[in-house]
Backbone as numpy.savetxt, mean C-alpha at the origin, in Angstrom:
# Nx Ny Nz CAx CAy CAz Cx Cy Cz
-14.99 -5.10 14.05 -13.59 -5.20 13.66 -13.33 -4.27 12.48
-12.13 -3.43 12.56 -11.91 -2.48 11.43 -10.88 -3.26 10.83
-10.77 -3.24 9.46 -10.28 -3.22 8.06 -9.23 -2.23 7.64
-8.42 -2.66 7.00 -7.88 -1.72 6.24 -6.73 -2.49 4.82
-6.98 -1.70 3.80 -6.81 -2.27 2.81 -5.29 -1.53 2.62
-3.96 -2.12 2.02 -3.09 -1.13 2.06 -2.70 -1.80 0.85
-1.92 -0.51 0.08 -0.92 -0.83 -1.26 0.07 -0.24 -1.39
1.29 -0.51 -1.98 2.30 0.25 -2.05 3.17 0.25 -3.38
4.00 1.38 -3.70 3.93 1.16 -5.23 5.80 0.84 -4.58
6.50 0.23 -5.15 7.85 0.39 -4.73 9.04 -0.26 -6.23
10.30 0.10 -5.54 10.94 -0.27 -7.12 12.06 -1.46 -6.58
11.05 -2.49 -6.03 11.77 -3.56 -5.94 10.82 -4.31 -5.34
11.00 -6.19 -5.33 9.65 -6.67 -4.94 10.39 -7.46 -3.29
11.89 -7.09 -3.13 12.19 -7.46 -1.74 11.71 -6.79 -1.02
11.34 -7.57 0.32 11.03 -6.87 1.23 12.16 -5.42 1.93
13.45 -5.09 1.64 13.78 -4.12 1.80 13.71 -3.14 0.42
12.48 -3.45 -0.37 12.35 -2.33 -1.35 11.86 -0.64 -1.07
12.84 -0.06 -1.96 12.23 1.17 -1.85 10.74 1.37 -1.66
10.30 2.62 -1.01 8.96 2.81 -1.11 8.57 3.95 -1.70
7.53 4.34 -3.07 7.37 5.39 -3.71 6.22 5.87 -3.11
4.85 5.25 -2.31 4.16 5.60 -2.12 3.38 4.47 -1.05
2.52 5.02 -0.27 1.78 4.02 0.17 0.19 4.86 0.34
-0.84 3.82 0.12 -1.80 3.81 -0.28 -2.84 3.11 0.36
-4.12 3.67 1.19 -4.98 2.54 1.98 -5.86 3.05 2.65
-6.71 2.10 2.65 -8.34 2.67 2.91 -9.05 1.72 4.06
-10.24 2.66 4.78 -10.16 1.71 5.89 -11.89 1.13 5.82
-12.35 0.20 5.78 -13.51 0.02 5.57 -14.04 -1.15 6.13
-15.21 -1.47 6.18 -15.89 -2.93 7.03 -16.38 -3.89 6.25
-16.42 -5.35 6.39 -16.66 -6.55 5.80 -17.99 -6.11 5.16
-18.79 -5.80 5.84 -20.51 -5.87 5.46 -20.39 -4.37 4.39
-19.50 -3.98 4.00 -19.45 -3.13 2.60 -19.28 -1.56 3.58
-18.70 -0.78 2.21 -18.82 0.67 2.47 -16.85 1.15 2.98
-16.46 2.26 2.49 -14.99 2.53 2.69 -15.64 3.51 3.68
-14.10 3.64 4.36 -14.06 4.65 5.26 -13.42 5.58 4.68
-12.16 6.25 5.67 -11.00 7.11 5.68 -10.07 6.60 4.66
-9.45 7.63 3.81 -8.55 7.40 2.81 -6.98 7.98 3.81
-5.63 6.70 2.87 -4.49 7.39 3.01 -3.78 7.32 1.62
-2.98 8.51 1.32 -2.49 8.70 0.55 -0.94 10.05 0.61
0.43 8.96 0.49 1.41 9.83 0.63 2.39 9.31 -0.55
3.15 10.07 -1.11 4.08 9.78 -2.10 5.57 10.19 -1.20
6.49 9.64 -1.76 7.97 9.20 -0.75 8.99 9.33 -1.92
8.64 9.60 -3.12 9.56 10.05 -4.38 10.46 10.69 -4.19
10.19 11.86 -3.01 11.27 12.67 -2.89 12.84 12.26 -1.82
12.45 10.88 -0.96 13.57 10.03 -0.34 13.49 9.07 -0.80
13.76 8.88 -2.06 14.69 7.50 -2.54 16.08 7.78 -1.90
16.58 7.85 -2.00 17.88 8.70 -1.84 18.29 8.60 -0.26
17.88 9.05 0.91 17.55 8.42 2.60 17.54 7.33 2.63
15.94 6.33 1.64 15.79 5.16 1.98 16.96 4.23 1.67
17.90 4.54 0.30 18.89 3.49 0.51 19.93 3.43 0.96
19.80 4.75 1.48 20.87 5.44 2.93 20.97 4.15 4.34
19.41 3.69 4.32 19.18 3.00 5.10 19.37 1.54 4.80
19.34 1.06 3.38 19.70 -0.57 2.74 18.14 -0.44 1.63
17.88 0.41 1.76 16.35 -0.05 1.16 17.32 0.07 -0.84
16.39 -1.28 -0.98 16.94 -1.14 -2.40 15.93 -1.35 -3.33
17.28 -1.31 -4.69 16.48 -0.85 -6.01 16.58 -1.85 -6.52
15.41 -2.43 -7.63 15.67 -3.66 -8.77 15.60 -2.89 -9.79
16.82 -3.01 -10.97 16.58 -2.67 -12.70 15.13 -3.07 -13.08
14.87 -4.41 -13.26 13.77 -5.06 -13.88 12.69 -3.96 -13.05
12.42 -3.71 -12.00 11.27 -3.16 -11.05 11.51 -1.78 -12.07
12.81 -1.17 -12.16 12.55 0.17 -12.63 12.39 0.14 -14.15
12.03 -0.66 -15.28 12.17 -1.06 -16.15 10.80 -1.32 -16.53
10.18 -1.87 -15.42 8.58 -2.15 -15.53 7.92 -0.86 -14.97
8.47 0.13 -14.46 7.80 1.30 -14.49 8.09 2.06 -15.54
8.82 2.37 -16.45 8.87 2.64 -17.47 8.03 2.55 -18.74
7.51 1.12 -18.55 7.03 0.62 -19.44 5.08 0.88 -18.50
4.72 1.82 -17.68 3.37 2.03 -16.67 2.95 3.09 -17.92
1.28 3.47 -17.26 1.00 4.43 -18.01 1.58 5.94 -17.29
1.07 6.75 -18.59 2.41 7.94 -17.73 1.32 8.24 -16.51
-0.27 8.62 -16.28 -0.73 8.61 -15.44 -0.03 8.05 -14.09
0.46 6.64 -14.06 0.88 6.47 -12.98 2.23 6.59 -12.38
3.02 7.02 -13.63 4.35 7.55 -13.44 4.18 8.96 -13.35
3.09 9.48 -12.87 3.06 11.08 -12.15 3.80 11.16 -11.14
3.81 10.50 -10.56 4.71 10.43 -9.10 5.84 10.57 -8.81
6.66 9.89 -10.46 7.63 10.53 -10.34 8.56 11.77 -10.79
7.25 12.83 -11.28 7.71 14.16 -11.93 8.37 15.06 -10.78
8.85 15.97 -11.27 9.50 16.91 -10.42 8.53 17.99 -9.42
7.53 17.85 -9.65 6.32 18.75 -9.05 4.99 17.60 -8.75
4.70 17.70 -7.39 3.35 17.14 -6.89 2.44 17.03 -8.06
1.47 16.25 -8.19 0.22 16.38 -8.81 -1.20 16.35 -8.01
-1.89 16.75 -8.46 -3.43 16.96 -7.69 -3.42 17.37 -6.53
-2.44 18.19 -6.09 -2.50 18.39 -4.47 -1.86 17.46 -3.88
-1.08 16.42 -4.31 -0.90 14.89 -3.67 0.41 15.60 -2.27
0.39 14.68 -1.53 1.59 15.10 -0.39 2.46 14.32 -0.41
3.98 15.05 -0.74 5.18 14.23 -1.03 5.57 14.22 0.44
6.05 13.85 0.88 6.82 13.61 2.38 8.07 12.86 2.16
9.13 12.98 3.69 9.92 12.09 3.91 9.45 11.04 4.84
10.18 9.87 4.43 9.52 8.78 5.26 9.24 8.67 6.54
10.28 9.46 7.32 9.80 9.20 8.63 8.33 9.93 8.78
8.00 10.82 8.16 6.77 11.52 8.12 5.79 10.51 7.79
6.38 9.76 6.45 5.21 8.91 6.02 4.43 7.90 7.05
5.57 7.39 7.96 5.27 5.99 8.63 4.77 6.58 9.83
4.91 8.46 10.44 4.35 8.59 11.43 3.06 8.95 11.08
2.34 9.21 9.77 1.19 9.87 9.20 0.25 8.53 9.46
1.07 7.03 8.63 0.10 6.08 8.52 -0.35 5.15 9.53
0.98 5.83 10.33 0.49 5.18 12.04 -0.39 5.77 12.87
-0.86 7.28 12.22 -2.02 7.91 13.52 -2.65 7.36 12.34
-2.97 7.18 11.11 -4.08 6.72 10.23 -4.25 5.19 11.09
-3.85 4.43 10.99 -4.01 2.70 11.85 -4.30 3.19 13.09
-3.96 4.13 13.96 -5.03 4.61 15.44 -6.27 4.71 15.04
-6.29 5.92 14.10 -7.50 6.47 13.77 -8.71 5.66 13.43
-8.22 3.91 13.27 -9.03 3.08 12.41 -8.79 1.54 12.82
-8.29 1.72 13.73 -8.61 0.20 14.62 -7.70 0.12 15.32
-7.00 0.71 15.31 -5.24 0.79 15.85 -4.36 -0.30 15.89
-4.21 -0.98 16.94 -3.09 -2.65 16.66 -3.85 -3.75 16.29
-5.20 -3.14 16.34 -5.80 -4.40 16.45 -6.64 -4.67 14.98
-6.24 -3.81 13.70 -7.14 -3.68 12.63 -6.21 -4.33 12.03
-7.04 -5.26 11.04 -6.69 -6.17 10.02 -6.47 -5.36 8.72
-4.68 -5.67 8.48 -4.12 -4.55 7.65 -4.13 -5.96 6.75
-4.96 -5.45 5.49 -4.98 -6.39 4.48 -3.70 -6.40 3.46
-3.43 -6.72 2.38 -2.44 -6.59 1.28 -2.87 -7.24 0.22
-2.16 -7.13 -1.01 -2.17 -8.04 -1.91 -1.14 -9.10 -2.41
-1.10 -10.17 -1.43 0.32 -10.36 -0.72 0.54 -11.25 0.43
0.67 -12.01 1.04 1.43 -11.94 2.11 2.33 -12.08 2.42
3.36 -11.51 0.85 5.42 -11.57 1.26 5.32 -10.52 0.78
3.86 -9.74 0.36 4.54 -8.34 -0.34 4.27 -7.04 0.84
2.76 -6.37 0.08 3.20 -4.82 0.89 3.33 -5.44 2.79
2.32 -5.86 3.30 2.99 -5.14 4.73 4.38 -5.94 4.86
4.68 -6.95 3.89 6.25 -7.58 4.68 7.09 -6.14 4.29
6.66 -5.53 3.49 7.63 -4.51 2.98 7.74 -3.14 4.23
6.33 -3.19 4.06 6.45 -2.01 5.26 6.39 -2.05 6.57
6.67 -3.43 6.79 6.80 -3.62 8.16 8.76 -3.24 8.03
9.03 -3.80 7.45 10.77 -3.62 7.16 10.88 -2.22 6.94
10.20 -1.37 6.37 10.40 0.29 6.31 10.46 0.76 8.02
9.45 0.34 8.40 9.01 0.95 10.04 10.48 0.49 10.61
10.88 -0.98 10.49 12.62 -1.39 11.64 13.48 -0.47 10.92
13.10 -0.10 9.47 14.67 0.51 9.00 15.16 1.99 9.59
13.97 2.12 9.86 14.12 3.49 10.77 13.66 3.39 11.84
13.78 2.77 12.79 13.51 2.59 13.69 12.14 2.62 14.65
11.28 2.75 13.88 9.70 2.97 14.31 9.19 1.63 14.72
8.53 1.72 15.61 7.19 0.32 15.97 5.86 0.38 14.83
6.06 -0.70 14.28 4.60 -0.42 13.37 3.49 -0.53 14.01
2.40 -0.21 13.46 0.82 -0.14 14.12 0.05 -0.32 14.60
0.17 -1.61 13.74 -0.39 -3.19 13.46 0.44 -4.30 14.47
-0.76 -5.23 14.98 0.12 -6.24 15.75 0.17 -7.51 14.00
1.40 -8.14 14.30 1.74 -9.19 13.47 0.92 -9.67 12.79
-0.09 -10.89 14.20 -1.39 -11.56 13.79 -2.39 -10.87 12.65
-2.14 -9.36 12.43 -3.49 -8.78 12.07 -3.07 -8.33 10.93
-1.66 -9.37 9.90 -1.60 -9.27 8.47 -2.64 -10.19 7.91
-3.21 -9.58 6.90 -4.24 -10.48 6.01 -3.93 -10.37 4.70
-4.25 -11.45 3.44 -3.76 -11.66 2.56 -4.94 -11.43 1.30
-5.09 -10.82 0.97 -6.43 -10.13 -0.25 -6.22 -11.20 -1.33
-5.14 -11.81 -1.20 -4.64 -12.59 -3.01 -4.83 -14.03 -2.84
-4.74 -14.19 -0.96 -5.61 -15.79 -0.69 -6.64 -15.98 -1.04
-8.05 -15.43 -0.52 -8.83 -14.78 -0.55 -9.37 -14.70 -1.91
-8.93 -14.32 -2.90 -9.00 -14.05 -4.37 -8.99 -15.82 -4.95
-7.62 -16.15 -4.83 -7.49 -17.35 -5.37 -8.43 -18.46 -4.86
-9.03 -18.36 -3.30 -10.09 -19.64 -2.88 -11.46 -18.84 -3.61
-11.76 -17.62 -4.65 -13.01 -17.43 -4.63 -12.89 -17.75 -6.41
-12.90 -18.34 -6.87 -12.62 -18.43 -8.50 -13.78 -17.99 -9.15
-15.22 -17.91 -8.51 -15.98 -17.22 -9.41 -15.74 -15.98 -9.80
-15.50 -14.91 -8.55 -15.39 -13.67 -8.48 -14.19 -13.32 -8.94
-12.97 -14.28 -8.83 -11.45 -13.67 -9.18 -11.17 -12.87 -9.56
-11.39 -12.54 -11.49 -10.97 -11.88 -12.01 -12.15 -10.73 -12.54
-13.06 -10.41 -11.08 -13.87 -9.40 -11.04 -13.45 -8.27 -10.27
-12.19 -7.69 -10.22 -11.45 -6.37 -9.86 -11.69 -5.41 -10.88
-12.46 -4.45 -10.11 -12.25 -3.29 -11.16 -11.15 -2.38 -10.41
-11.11 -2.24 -11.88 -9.51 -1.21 -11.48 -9.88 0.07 -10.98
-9.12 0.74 -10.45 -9.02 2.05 -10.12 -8.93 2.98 -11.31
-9.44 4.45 -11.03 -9.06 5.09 -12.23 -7.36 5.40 -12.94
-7.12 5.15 -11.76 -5.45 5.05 -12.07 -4.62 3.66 -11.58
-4.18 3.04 -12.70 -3.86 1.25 -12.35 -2.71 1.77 -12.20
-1.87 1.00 -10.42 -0.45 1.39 -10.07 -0.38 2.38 -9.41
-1.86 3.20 -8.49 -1.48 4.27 -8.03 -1.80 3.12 -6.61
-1.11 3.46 -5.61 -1.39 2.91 -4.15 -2.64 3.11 -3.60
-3.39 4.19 -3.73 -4.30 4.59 -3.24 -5.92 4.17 -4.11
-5.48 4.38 -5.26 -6.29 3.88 -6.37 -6.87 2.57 -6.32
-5.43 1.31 -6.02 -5.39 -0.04 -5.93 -5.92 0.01 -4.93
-5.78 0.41 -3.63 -5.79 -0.27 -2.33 -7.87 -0.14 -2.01
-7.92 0.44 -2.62 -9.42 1.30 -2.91 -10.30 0.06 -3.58
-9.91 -0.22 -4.97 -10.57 -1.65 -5.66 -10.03 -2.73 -5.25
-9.44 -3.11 -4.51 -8.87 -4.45 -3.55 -9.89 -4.19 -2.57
-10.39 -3.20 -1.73 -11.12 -3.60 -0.70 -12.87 -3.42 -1.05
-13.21 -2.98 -2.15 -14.01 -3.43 -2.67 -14.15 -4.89 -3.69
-13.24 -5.12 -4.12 -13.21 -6.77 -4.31 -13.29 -7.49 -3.68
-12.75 -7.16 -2.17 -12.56 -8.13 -1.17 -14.43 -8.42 -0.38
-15.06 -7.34 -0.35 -15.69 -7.16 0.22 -16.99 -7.81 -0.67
-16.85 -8.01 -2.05 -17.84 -8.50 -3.00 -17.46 -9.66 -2.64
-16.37 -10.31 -2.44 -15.60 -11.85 -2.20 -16.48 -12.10 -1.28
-16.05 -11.81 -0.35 -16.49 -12.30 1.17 -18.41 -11.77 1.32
-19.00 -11.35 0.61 -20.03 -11.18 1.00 -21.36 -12.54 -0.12
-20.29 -12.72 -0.77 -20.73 -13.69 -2.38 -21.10 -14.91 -1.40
């Protein structure tokens, strides 16, 4: 069974929140990552609430207050090579990524289960796309966390805390220390 760990950075915590980035890695219970995804969506804010996708003050208020590291994303020029896209690009990129790696049938994890995939399952209807993933195969990283209280608050962070790709990276290595403990 394939895995996949997903994160998303967005500026609202409803499920029709904007999306700045999404972030996720595909890897197996018995340890070890696979394939990385990584796309930034900074450049359609602007489309997405074309579509209803919205904004929270407080959400943009608490990015303000991020390190600037992770407010790279939202400068006027890419960083590290990163790939800005428009969304429909994004959701068709992360859908050959979910072929590429278990396809409907891979357990798309979160940290969450009202947050990222409720979010990006609502990105995929807002534009009209079929998502990846069948329903059944949302999983919740923060259940998981909370039934393991030894290990809990043994997340190491990413080198960059708040990047999607960064997070989604030390979530599935936490998960995988969880479940193997």
């Amino acid at each position: 069974m394939q895995h996949i760990m997903l994160d998303l950075e967005t500026l609202d915590t409803a499920p029709s929140a904007v999306v700045l980035s999404i972030g996720a890695v595909a890897f197996k219970m018995s340890g070890g990552l696979g394939a990385s995804f990584y796309v930034e969506l900074v450049n359609d804010i602007d489309a997405q609430q074309m579509r209803g996708r919205t904004i929270a003050g407080d959400c943009v208020r608490w990015w303000m207050q991020q390190e600037a590291a992770a407010r790279r994303m939202f400068a006027d020029v890419p960083h590290d090579g990163v790939q800005r896209v428009d969304t429909l690009s994004a959701l068709s990129q992360f859908s050959d990524f979910v072929a590429s790696n278990g396809g409907p049938m891979a357990n798309i994890w979160s940290n969450g289960a009202d947050f990222d995939n409720v979010i990006l399952s609502s990105l995929y209807k807002a534009y009209g796309v079929s998502q990846p993933w069948k329903y059944t195969r949302s999983r919740c990283y923060r259940t998981v966390k909370s039934l393991n209280t030894e290990l809990h608050n043994q997340l190491q962070s990413g080198s960059i805390r708040h990047n999607a790709l960064d997070d989604a990276v030390s979530q599935a290595l936490h998960l995988q220390k969880m479940l193997s403990h």
